[in-house]
N, C-alpha and C positions, 0 to 999 in steps of 0.2 A: 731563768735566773740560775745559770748553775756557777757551781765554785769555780771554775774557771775565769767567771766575768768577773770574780773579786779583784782582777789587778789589772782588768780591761779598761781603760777610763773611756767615757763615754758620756755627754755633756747630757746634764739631768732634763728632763722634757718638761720638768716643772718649776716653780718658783721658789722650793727650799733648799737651799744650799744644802751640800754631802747627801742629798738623800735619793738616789735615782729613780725609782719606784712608788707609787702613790696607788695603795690599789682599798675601795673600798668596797666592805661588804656591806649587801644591802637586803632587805625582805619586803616584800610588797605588804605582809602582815605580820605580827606579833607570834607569838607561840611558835616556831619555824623551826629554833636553835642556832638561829642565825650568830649571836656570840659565841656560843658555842665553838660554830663552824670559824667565824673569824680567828679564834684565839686557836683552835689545831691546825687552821693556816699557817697561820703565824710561826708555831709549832715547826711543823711540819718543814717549811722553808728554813726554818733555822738550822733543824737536824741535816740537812742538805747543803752546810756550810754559807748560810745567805746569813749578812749583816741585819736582822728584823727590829722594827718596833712596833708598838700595837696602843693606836691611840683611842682610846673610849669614847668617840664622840655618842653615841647613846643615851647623853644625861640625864634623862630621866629612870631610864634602869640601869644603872651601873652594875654591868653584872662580873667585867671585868677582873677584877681585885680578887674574887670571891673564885672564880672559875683561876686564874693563877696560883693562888696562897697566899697574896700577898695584904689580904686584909687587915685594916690597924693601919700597917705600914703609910706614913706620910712623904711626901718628894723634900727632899734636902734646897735650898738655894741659894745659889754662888753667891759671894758678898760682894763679888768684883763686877761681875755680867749682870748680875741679880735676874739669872737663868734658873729656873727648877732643872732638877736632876733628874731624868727620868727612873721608876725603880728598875731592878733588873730583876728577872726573875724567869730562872728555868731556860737561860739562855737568850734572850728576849730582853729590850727596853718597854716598858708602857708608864701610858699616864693616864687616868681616868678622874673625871669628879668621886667619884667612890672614893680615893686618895687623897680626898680632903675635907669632905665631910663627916656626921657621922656618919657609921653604917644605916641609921634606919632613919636619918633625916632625909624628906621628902624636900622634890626639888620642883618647888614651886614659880618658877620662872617660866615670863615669857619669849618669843622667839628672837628677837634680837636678844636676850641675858645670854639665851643657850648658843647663839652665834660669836656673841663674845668671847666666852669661854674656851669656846673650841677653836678661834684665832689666839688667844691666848697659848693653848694647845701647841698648836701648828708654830707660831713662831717665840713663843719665850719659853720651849725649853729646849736644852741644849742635849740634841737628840745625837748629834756626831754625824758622821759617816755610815749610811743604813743602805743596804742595796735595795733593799723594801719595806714600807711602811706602812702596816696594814690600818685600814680605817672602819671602825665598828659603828655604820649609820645608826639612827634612830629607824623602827621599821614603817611601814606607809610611804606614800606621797604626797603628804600633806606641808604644808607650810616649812616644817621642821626640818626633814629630808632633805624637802627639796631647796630648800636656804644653803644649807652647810655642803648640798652637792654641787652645787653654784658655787659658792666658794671654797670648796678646797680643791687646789689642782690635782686633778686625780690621774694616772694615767692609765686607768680604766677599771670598772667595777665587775662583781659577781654579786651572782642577786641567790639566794638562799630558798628552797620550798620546800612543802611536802607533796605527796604526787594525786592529792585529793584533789578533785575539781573545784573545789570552797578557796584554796590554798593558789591555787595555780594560777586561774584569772587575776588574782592580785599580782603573781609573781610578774603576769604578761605588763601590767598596771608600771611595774617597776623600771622592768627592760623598757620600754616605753618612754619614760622619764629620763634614762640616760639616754637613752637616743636624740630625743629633743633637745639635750642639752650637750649635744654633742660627745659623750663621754663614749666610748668604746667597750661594751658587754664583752667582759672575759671569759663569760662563761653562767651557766649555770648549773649548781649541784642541788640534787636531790636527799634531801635529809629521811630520817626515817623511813625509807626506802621498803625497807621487808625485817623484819623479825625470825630470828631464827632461836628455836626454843632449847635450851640450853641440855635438857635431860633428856628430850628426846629426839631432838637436831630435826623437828619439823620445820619447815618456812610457811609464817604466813606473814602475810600483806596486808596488815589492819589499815591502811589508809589507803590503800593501791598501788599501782608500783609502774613509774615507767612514764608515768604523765608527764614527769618533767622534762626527759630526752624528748620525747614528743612536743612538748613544746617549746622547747628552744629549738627543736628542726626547723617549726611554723614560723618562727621569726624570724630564723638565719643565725642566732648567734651559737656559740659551741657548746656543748653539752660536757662538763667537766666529768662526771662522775655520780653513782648514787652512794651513801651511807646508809648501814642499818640502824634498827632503833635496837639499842643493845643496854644491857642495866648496867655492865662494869663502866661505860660510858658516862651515863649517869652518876655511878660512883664514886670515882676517879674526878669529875668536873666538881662534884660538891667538897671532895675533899680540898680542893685545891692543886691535885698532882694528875694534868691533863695530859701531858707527856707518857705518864703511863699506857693511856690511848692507845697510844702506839706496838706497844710490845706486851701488854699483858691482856689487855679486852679480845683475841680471838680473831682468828686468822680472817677473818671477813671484816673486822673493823679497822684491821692493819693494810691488809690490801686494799680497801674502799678508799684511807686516809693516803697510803702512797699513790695511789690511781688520780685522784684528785689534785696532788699536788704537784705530779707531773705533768696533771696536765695543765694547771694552770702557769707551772714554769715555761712550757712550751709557748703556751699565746703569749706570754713576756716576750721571749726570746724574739718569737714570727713578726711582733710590732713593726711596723715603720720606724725609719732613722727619727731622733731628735728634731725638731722643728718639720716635720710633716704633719697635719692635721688628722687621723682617721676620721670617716664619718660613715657611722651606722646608719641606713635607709630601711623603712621598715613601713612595707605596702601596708 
């Protein structure tokens, strides 16, 4: 997806008008940073001149709002379309239930409300012209996941871990789930990857490192990249200003973050023409 294809026209392989790209992230388990990783996607692609949005399908942790800045902040609705606005923030459109609830009301809904919502999502707001629209699954493949990854046309997912063996068999749980349902695995990234100690520039590998190229080798799909676990990271995501990520957390979480997001620009790019099906096969 580079700036170049900004004035490439090229018929969208899904079913939302202006939006060529449909890619979602996903985690076989919770605790990952799988939003995290979604929203410096997002980021990331944007800084690289791509048209992004980043839709919160995660409803029950909206973490969204919070990892942007944009919390409090409500969506505007046209009077005419009686379309929601998407907010903007940090170069980026999103929408999240976090954006319309309180912040600490819990979201006691079952799985057809929270598919509702997320069609609501997808077609009543007026998202524009996006070369990419990143989508923040809920983690698992349970009911929830696997509804909304059913229905939203995706034009292929990354699935999100840690390189722990506890972490990883779920991850495989995940790739799995797209595959069955025909979606095309973009990739997998490795989250917290290695730790590197700030005052005395040791690496260690509290969770182990490397598991996750290893296994996306074992499945066939591409190994995007690993991230460290780094605290400015952490920082920066609770303040609300994840873009910082980029240029002030330290030349290993800015390398990690460009490495990753070229390479999932790349598997965009390598995709099959519009109306060809890929299909992932996995012994």
């Amino acid at each position: 997806m580079s700036p170049a294809h900004a004035g490439v026209h090229r018929p969208s392989p899904n079913e939302l008008p202006g939006i060529r790209d449909v890619i979602a992230v996903g985690a076989g388990k919770g605790g990952v940073g799988k939003s995290t990783a979604a929203a410096l996607l997002a980021l990331g692609m944007a800084r690289q001149g791509a048209r992004v949005g980043l839709l919160d399908a995660d409803i029950y942790g909206p973490s969204v709002p919070t990892l942007l800045g944009v919390a409090g902040q409500r969506p505007e609705v046209d009077a005419e379309t009686q379309k929601m606005q998407p907010i903007a923030a940090r170069g980026i459109k999103l929408i999240s239930i976090g954006c319309i609830i309180e912040p600490e009301q819990a979201v006691v809904w079952r799985g057809p409300m929270v598919h509702g919502v997320v069609q609501q999502f997808l077609h009543q707001v007026a998202w524009g012209e996006l070369d990419c629209l990143v989508v923040d699954l809920p983690p698992g493949t349970g009911d929830v996941p696997l509804t909304l990854a059913q229905s939203i046309p995706m034009s292929g997912a990354v699935v999100i871990c840690t390189p722990q063996d506890l972490a990883l068999n779920d991850a495989r749980r995940a790739v799995r789930m797209y595959a069955q349902l025909n979606v095309p695995c973009l990739g997998v990234i490795e989250n917290m990857s290695y730790y590197i100690c700030p005052k005395c520039g040791n690496r260690d590998e509290i969770f182990d490192c490397g598991g996750a190229e290893e296994a996306a080798a074992g499945l066939g799909v591409p190994f995007l990249g690993a991230l460290p676990l780094n605290g400015a990271v952490r920082r920066f995501c609770d303040e609300g200003t994840p873009d910082r990520c980029f240029t002030e957390a330290g030349d290993q979480v800015a390398a990690g973050l460009e490495k990753v997001v070229h390479a999932l620009r790349a598997q965009l790019d390598a995709r099959p023409a519009a109306g060809a099906t890929p299909t992932l096969t996995i012994e």
